[in-house]
FIBA-763450 format. One record per residue (C-alpha): residue number from 1; residue in one letter; x, y, z. Coordinates in pm, 1 decimal. Layout:
+-----+------+----------+----------+----------+
| seq | type |       c1 |       c2 |       c3 |
+-----+------+----------+----------+----------+
| NUM |    A |        X |        Y |        Z |
...
+-----+------+----------+----------+----------+
This chain:
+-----+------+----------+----------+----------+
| seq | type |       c1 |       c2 |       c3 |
+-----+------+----------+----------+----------+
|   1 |    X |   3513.5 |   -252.9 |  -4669.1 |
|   2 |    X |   3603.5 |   -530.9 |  -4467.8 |
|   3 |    X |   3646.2 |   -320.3 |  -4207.1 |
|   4 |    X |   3315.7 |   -171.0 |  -4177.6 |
|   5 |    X |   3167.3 |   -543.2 |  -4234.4 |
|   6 |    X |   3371.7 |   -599.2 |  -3880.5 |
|   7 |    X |   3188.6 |   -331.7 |  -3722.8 |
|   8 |    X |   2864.5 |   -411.1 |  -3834.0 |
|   9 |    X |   2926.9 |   -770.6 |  -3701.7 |
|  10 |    X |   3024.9 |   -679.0 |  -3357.7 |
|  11 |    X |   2762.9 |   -416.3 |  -3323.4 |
|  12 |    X |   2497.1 |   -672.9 |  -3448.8 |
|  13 |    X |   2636.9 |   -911.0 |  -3202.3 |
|  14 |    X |   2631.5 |   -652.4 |  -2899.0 |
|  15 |    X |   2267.8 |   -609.1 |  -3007.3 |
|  16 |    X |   2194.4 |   -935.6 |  -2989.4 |
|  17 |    X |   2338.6 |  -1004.2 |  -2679.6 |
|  18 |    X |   2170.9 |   -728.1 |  -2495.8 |
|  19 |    X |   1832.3 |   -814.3 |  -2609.1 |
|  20 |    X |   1896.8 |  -1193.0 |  -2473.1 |
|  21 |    X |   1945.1 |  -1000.5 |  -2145.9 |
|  22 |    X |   1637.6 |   -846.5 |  -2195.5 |
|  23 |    X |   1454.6 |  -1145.1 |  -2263.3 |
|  24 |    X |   1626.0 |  -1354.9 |  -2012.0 |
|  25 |    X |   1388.3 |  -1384.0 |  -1674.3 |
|  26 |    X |   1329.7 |  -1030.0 |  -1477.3 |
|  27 |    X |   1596.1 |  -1113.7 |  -1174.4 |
|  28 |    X |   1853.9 |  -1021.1 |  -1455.1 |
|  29 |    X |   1806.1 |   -668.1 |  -1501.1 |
|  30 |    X |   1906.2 |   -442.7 |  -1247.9 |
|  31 |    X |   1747.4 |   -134.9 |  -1265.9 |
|  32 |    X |   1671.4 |   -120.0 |   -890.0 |
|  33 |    X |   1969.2 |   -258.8 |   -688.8 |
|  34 |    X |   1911.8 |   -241.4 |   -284.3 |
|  35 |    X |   2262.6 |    -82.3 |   -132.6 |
|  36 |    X |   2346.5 |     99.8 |    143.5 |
|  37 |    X |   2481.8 |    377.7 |    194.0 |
|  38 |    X |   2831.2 |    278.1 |    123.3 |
|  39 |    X |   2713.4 |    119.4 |   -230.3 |
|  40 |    X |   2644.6 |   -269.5 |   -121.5 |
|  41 |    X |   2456.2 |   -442.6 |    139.4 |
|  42 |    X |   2645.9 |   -598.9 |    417.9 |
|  43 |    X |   2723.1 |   -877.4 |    207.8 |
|  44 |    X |   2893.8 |   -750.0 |    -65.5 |
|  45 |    X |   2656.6 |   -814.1 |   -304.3 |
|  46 |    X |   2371.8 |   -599.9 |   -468.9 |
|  47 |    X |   2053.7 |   -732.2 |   -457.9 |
|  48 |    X |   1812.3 |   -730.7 |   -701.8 |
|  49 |    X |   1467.8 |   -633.0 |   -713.4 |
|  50 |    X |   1405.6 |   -756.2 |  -1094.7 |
|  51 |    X |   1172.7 |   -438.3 |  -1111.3 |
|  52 |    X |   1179.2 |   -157.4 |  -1368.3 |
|  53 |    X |    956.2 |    118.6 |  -1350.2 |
|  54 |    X |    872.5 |    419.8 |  -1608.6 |
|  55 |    X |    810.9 |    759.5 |  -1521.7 |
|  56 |    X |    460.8 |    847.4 |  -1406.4 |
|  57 |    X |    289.4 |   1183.3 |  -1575.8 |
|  58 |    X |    349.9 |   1472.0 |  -1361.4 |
|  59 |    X |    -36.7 |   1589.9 |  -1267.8 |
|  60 |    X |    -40.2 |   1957.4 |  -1102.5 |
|  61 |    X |   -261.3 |   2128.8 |   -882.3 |
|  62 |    X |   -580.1 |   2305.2 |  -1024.9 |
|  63 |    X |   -602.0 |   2670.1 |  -1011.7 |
|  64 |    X |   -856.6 |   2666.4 |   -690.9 |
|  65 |    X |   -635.5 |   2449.0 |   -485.7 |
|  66 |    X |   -516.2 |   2590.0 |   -143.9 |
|  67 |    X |   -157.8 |   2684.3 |   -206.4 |
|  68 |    X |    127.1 |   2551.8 |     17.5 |
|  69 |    X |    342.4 |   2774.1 |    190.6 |
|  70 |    X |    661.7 |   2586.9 |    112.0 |
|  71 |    X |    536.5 |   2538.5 |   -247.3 |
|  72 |    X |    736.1 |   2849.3 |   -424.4 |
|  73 |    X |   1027.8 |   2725.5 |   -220.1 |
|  74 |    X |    981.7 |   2377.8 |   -367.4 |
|  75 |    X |    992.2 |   2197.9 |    -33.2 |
|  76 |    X |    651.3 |   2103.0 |    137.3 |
|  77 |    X |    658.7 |   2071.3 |    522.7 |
|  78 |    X |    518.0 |   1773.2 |    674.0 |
|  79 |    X |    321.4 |   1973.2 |    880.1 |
|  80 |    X |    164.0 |   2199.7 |    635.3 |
|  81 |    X |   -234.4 |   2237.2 |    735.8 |
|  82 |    X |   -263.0 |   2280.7 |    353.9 |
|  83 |    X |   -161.7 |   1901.1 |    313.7 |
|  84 |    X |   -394.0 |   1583.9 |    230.3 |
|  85 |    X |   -201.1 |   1282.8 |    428.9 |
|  86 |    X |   -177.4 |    942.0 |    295.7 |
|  87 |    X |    -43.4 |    655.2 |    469.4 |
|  88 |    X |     69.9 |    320.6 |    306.6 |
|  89 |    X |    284.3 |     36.6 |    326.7 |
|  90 |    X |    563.3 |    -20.7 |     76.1 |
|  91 |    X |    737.3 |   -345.0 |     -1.2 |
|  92 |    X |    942.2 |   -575.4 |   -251.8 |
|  93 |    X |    645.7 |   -820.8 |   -300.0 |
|  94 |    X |    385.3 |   -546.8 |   -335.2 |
|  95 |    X |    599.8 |   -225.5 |   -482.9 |
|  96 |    X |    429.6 |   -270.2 |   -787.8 |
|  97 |    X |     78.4 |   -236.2 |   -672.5 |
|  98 |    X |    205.2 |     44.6 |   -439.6 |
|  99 |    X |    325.4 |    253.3 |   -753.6 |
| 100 |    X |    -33.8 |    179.3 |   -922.5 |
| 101 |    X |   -228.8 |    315.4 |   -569.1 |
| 102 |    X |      5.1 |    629.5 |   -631.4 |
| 103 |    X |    -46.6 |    674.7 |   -937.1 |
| 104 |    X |   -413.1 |    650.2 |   -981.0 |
| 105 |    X |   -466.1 |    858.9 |   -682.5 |
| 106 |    X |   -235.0 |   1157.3 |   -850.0 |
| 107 |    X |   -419.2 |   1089.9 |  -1195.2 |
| 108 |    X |   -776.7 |   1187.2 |  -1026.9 |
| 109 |    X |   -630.5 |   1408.4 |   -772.0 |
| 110 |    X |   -777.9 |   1822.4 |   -836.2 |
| 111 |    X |   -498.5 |   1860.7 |   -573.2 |
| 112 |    X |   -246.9 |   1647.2 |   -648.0 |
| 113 |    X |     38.3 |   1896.1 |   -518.4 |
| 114 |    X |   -148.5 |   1901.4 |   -139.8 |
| 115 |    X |    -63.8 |   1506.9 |    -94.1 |
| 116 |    X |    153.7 |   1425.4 |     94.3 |
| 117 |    X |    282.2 |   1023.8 |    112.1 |
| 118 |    X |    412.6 |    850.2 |    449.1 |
| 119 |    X |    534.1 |    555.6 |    325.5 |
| 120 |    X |    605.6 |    277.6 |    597.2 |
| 121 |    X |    926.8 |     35.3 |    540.7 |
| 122 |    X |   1022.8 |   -277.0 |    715.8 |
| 123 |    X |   1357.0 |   -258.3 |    862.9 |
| 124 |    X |   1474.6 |   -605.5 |    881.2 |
| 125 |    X |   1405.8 |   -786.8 |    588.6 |
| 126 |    X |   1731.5 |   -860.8 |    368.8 |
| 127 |    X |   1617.4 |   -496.7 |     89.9 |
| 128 |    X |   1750.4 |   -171.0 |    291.7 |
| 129 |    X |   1487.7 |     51.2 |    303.5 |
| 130 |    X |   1702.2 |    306.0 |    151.5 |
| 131 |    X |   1634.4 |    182.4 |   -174.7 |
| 132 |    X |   1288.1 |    247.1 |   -131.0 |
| 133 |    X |   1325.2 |    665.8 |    -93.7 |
| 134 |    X |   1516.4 |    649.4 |   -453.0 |
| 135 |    X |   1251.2 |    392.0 |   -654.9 |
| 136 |    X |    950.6 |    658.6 |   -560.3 |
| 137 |    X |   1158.0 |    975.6 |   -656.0 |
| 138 |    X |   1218.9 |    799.3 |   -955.5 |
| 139 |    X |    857.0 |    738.1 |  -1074.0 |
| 140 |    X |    729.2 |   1044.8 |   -916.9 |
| 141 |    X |    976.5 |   1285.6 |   -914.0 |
| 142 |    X |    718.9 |   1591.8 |   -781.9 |
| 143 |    X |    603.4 |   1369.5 |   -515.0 |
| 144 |    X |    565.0 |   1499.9 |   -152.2 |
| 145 |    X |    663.3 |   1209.1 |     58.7 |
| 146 |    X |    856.4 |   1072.0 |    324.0 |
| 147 |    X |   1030.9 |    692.6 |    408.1 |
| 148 |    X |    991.6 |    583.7 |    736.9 |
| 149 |    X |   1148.6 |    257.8 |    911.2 |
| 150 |    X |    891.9 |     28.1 |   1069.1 |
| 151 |    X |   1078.3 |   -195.7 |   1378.0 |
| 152 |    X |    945.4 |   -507.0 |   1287.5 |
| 153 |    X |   1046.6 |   -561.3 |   1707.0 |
| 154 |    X |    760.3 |   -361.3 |   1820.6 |
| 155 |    X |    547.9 |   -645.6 |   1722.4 |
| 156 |    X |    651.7 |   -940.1 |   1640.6 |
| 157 |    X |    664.8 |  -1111.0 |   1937.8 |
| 158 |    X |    283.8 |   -991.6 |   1953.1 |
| 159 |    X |    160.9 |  -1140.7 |   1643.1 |
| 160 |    X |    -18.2 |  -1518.5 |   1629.0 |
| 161 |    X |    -64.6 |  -1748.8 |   1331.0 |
| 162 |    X |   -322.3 |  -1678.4 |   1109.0 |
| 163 |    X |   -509.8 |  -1852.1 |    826.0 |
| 164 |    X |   -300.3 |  -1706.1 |    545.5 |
| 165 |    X |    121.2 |  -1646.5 |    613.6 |
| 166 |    X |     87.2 |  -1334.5 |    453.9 |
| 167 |    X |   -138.8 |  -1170.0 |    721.0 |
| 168 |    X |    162.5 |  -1313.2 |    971.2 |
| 169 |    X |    389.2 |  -1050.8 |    807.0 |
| 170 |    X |    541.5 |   -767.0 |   1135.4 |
| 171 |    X |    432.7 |   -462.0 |    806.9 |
| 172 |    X |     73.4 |   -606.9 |    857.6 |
| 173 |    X |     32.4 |   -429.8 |   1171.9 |
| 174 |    X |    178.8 |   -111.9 |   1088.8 |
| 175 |    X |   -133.9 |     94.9 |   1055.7 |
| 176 |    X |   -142.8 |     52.3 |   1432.5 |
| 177 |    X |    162.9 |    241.8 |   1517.8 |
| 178 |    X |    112.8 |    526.5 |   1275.3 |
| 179 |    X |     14.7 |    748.0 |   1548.7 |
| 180 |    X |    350.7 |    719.4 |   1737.6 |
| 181 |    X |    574.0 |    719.2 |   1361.0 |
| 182 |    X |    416.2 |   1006.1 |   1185.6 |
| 183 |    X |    490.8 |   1332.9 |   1358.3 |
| 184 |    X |    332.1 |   1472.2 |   1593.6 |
| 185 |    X |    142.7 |   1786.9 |   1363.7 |
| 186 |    X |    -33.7 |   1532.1 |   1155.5 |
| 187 |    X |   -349.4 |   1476.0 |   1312.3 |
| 188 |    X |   -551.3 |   1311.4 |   1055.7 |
| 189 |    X |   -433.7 |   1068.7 |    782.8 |
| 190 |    X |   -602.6 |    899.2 |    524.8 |
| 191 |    X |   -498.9 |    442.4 |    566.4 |
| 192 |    X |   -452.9 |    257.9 |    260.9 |
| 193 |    X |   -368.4 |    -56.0 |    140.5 |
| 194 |    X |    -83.3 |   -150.2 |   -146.2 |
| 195 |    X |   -334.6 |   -299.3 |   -332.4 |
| 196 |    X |   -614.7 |    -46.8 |   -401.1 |
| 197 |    X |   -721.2 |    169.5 |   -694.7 |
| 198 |    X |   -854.0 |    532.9 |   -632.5 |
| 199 |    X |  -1067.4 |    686.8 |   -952.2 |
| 200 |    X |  -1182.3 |   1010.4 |   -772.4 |
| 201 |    X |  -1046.5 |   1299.5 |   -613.0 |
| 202 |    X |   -891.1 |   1157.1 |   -297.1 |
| 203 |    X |  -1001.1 |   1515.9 |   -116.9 |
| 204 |    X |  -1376.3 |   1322.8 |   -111.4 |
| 205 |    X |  -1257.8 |   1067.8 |    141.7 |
| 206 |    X |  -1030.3 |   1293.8 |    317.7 |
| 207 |    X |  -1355.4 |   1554.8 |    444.7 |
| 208 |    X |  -1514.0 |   1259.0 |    609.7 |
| 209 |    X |  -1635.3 |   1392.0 |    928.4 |
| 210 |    X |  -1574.2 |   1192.3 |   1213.6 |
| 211 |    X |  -1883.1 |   1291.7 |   1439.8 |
| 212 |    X |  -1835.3 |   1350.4 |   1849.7 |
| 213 |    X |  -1529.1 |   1116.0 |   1936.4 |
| 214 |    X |  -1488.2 |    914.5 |   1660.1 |
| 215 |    X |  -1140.5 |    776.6 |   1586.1 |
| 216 |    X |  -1143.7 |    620.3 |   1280.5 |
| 217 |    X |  -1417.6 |    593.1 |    956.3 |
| 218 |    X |  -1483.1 |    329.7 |    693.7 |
| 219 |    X |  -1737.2 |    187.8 |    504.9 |
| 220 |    X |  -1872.9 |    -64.6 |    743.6 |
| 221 |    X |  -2115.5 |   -399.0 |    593.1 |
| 222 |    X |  -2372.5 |   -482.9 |    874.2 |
| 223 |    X |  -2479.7 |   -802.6 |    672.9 |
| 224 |    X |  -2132.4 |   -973.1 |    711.3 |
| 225 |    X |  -2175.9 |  -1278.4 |   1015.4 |
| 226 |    X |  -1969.6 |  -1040.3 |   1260.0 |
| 227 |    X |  -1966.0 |  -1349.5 |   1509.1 |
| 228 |    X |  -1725.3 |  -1593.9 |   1194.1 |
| 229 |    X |  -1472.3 |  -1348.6 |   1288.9 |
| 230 |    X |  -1417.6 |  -1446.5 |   1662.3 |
| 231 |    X |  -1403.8 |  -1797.7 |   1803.2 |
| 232 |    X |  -1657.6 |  -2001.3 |   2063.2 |
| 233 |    X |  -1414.4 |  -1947.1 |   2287.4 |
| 234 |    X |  -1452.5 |  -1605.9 |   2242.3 |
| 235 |    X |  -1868.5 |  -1558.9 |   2254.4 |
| 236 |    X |  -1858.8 |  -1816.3 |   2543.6 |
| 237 |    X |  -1649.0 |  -1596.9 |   2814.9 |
| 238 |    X |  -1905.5 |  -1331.3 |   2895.2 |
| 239 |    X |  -1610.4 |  -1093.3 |   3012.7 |
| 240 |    X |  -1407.7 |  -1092.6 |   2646.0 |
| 241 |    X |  -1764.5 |  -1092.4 |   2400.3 |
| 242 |    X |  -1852.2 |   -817.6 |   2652.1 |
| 243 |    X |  -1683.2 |   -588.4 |   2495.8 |
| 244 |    X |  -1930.8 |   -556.4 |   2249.3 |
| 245 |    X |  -2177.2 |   -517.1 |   2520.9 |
| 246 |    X |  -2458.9 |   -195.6 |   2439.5 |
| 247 |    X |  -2308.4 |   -170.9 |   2081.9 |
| 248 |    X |  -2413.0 |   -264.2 |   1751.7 |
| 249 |    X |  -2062.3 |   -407.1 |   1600.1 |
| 250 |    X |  -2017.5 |   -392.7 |   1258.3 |
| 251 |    X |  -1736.4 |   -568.4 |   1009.5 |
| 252 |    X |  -1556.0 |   -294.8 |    795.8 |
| 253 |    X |  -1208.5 |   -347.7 |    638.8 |
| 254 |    X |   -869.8 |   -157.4 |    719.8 |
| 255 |    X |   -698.0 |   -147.8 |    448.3 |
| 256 |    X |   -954.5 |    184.2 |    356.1 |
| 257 |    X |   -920.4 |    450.8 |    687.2 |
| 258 |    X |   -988.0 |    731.0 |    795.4 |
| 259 |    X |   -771.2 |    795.8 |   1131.0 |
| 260 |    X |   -797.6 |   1108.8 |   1379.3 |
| 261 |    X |   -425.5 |   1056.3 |   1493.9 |
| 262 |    X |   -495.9 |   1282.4 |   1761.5 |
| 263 |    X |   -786.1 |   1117.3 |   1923.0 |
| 264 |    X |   -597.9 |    825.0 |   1843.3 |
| 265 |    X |   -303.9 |    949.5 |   2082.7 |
| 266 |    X |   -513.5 |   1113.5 |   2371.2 |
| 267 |    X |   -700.9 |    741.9 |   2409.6 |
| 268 |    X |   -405.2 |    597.7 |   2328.5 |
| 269 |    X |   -519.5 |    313.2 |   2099.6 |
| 270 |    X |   -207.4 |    132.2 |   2032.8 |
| 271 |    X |   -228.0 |    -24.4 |   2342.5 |
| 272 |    X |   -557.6 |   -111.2 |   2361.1 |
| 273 |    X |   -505.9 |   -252.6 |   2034.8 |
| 274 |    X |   -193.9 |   -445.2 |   2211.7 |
| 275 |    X |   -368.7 |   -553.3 |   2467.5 |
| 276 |    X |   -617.5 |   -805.3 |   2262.6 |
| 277 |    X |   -298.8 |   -926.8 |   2074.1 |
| 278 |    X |   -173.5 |  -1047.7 |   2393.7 |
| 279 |    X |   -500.1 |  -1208.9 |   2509.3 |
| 280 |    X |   -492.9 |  -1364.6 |   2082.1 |
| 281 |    X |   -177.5 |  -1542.3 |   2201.5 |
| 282 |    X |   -300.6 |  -1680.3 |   2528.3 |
| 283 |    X |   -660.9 |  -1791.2 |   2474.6 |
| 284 |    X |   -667.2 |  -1766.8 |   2081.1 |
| 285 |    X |  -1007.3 |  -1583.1 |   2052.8 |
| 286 |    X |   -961.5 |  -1500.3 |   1689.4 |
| 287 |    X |   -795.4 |  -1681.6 |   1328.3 |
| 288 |    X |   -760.9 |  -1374.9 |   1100.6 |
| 289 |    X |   -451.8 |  -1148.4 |   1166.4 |
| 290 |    X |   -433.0 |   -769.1 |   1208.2 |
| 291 |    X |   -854.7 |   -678.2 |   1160.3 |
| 292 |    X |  -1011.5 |   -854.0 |   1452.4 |
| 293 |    X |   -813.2 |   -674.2 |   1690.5 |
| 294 |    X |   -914.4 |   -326.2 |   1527.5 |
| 295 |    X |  -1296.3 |   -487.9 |   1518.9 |
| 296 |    X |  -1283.1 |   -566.5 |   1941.6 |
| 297 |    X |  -1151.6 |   -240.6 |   2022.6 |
| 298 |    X |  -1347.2 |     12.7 |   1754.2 |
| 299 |    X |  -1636.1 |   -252.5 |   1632.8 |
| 300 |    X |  -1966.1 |    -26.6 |   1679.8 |
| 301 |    X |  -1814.3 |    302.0 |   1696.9 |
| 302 |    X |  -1702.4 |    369.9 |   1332.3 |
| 303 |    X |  -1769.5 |    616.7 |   1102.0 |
| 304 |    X |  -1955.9 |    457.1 |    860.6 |
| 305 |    X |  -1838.0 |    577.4 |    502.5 |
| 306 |    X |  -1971.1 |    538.2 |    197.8 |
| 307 |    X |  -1929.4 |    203.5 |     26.7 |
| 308 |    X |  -1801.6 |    334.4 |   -317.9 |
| 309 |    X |  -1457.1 |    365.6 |   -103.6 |
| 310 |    X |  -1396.0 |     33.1 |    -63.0 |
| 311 |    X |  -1509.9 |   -206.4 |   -337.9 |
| 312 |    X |  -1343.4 |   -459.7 |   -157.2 |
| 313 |    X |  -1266.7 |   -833.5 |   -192.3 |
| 314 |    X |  -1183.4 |   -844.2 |   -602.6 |
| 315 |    X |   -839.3 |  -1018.7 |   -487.2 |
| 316 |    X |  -1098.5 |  -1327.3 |   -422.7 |
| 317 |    X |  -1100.0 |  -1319.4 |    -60.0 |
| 318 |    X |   -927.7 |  -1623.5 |     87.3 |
| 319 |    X |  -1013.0 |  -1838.2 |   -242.9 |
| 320 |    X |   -744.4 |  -1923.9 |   -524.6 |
| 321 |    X |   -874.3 |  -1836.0 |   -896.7 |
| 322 |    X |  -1161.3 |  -1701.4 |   -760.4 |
| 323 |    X |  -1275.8 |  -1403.5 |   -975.0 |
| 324 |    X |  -1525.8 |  -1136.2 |   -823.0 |
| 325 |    X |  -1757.1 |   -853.2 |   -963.8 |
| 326 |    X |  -1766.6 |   -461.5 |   -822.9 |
| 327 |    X |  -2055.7 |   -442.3 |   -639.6 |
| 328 |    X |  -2379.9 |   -278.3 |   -756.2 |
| 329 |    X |  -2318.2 |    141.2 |   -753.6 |
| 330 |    X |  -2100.5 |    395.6 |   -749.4 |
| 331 |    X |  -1696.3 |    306.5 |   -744.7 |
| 332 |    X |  -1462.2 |    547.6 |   -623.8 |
| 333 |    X |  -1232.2 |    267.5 |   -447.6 |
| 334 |    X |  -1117.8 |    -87.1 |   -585.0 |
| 335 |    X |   -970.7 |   -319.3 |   -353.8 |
| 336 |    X |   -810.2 |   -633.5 |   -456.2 |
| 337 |    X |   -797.4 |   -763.9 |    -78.7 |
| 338 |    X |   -723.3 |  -1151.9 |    -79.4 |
| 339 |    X |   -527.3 |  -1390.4 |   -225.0 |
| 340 |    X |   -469.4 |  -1313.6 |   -546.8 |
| 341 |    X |   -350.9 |   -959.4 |   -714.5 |
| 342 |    X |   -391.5 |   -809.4 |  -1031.0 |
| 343 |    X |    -51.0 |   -807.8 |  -1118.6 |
| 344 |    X |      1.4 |  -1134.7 |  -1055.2 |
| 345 |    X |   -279.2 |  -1265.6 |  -1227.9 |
| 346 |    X |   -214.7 |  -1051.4 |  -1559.5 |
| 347 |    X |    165.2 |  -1154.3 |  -1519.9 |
| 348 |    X |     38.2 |  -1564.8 |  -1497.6 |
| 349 |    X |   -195.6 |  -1514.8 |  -1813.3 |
| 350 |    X |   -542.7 |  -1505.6 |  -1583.0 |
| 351 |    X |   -659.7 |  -1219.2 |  -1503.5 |
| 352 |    X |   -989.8 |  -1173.1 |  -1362.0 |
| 353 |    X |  -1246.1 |   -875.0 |  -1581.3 |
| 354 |    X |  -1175.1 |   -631.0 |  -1328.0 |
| 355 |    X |   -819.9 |   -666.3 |  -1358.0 |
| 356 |    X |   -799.4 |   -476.5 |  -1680.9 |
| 357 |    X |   -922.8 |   -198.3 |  -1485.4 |
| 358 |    X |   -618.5 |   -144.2 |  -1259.0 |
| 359 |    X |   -397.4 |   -235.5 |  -1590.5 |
| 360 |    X |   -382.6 |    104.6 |  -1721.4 |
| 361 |    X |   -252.8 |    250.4 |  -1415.4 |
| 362 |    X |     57.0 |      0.2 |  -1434.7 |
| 363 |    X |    393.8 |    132.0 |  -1417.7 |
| 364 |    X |    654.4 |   -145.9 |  -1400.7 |
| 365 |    X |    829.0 |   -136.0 |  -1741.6 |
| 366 |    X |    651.1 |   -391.6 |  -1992.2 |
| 367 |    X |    950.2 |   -587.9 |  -2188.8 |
| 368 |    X |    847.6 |   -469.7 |  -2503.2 |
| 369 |    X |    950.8 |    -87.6 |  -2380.6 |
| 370 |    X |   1290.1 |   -192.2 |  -2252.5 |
| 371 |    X |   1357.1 |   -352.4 |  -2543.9 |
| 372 |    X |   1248.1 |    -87.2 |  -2767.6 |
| 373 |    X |   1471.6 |    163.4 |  -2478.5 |
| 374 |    X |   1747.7 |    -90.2 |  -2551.3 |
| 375 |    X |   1749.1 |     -9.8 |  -2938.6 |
| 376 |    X |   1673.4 |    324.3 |  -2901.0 |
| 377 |    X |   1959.9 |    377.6 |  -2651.6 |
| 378 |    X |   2204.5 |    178.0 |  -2904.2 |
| 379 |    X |   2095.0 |    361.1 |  -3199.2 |
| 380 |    X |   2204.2 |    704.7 |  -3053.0 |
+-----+------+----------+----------+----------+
């Protein structure tokens, strides 16, 4: 008797103390740590992301979908014509909104087999990107997708102060090089930010047709003041502002693209793209970071898109605590571009309305499931 009292005790006790671990602040669990290849970082030390992510549903191709020829083998090549091509970012500070992009573009996917994910990775912050490959086989374990390193080098020494730190940041401008790190049979990719929602079938945006010699489509907002974006400086030297001479420039945001990588290559955009970064650091002709350079060398010759792909600007702009509206219409796009994020604001206790719509798509691991996966897991 006294026996089994003891070893209700100590299991009551183990309980206890594993659910204070739970409850303790998220940099204590380590579902996620960042090693190399030989098990630690060069330190010693794991580090910890403080993330926890559950399982996405597995969504499968409808019967009409084109079938991949690697598909019965279970392996999908990269450079399968079959293949819808998506191109993102990934990060520690925006994972989460990453794995909610993925996931809502899967969920209204009729194809969702045909996608194929380039995910781009910095490779000198302190998390090796390795860690990256094994968090999204996790939550998608069906996904087509590939890691790929970013050298923050390329274009650092390129990039000039901007109003907000976080447009400062090397990943930032790595929509500009996806031409020379995606291989060379992809000749068409579909741009997207971390921190965008996709509720309808992704295969929509990717049959844009980019008409004559057309490198890139978006929706594009001839209202916005195009001239806020550039400085006096700027409109007063008749040789820069003349770039926009005999066209009818229009703002439209990148973090929603449609890129002909080939085009892009033949008129070799990256360095035209370059080239106003260097004139940015000598005469300072422009405050934001990574757009205006895309807006000097493609502003008049975009392929305008429909504006139900980017319902843009939720994240409040530039503006703290500032909540915004969708726009009047169709929505087949949200875009929480600015300051604030969804996740952070539903994680603070604020969110905005139209935060509860990117919500259910959600995966990190709510406290209340680990702990009930704690009891569960102790029970057996």
């Amino acid at each position: 008797m006294v026996a089994n009292t003891m070893v209700c005790v100590i299991r009551v006790s183990v309980l206890v103390l594993l659910l204070f671990l739970f409850l303790s602040p998220a940099n204590a669990i380590r579902s996620f740590p960042a090693k190399t290849r030989d098990g630690v970082d060069e330190s010693g030390i794991e580090i910890d992301l403080g993330l926890e992510f559950s399982e996405a549903p597995e969504y499968r191709n409808e019967p009409q979908c084109p079938v991949s020829s690697g598909e019965e083998e279970g392996s999908v090549s990269v450079c399968d014509p079959v293949l819808i091509h998506i191109a993102m970012t990934i990060d520690v500070e925006y994972l989460r909104g990453s794995m909610a992009a993925v996931h809502s573009i899967l969920k209204h996917s009729s194809c969702p087999d045909n996608i194929f994910f380039h995910f781009i990775a910095s490779n000198s912050n302190s998390i090796n990107p390795d860690i990256f490959p094994r968090i999204v086989k996790s939550v998608f374990p069906s996904l087509n997708f590939r890691v790929y390193d970013f050298d923050d080098s390329s274009v650092k020494n390129l990039i000039s102060s901007s109003i907000r730190p976080a447009l400062e940041s090397p990943l930032n401008y790595a929509r500009t090089y996806l031409a020379d790190l995606l291989d060379g049979c992809v000749d068409r990719v579909i741009y997207l930010d971390s921190d965008v929602l996709v509720v309808d079938d992704i295969r929509k945006l990717w049959r844009t047709n980019l008409i004559g010699s057309r490198v890139i489509g978006a929706p594009v907002y001839c209202h916005a003041n195009f001239t806020r974006y550039f400085s006096y400086e700027f409109w007063s030297d008749d040789e820069l502002s003349g770039v926009f001479a005999g066209k009818n420039p229009c703002y439209f945001n990148t973090g929603v693209m449609v890129m002909d990588l080939g085009r892009w290559r033949e008129g070799q955009y990256t360095k035209k793209i370059e080239k106003w970064m260097e004139i940015q650091k000598e005469r300072r002709i422009y405050e934001l970071g990574s757009l205006p350079p895309f807006l000097l060398v493609f502003g008049g010759e975009v392929q305008g898109i429909d504006h139900r792909w980017n319902q843009h600007g939720l994240g409040g702009d530039n503006v703290v605590s500032s909540c915004r509206r969708l726009h009047p219409g169709p929505v087949s796009l949200m875009h929480w571009s600015g300051k604030e994020k969804p996740w952070k604001r539903i994680d603070g206790g604020k969110p905005c309305p139209v935060d509860h719509l990117w919500a259910p798509y959600d995966l990190l691991r709510s406290r209340q499931q680990k702990e009930q996966l704690l009891i569960s897991s102790y029970s057996l």
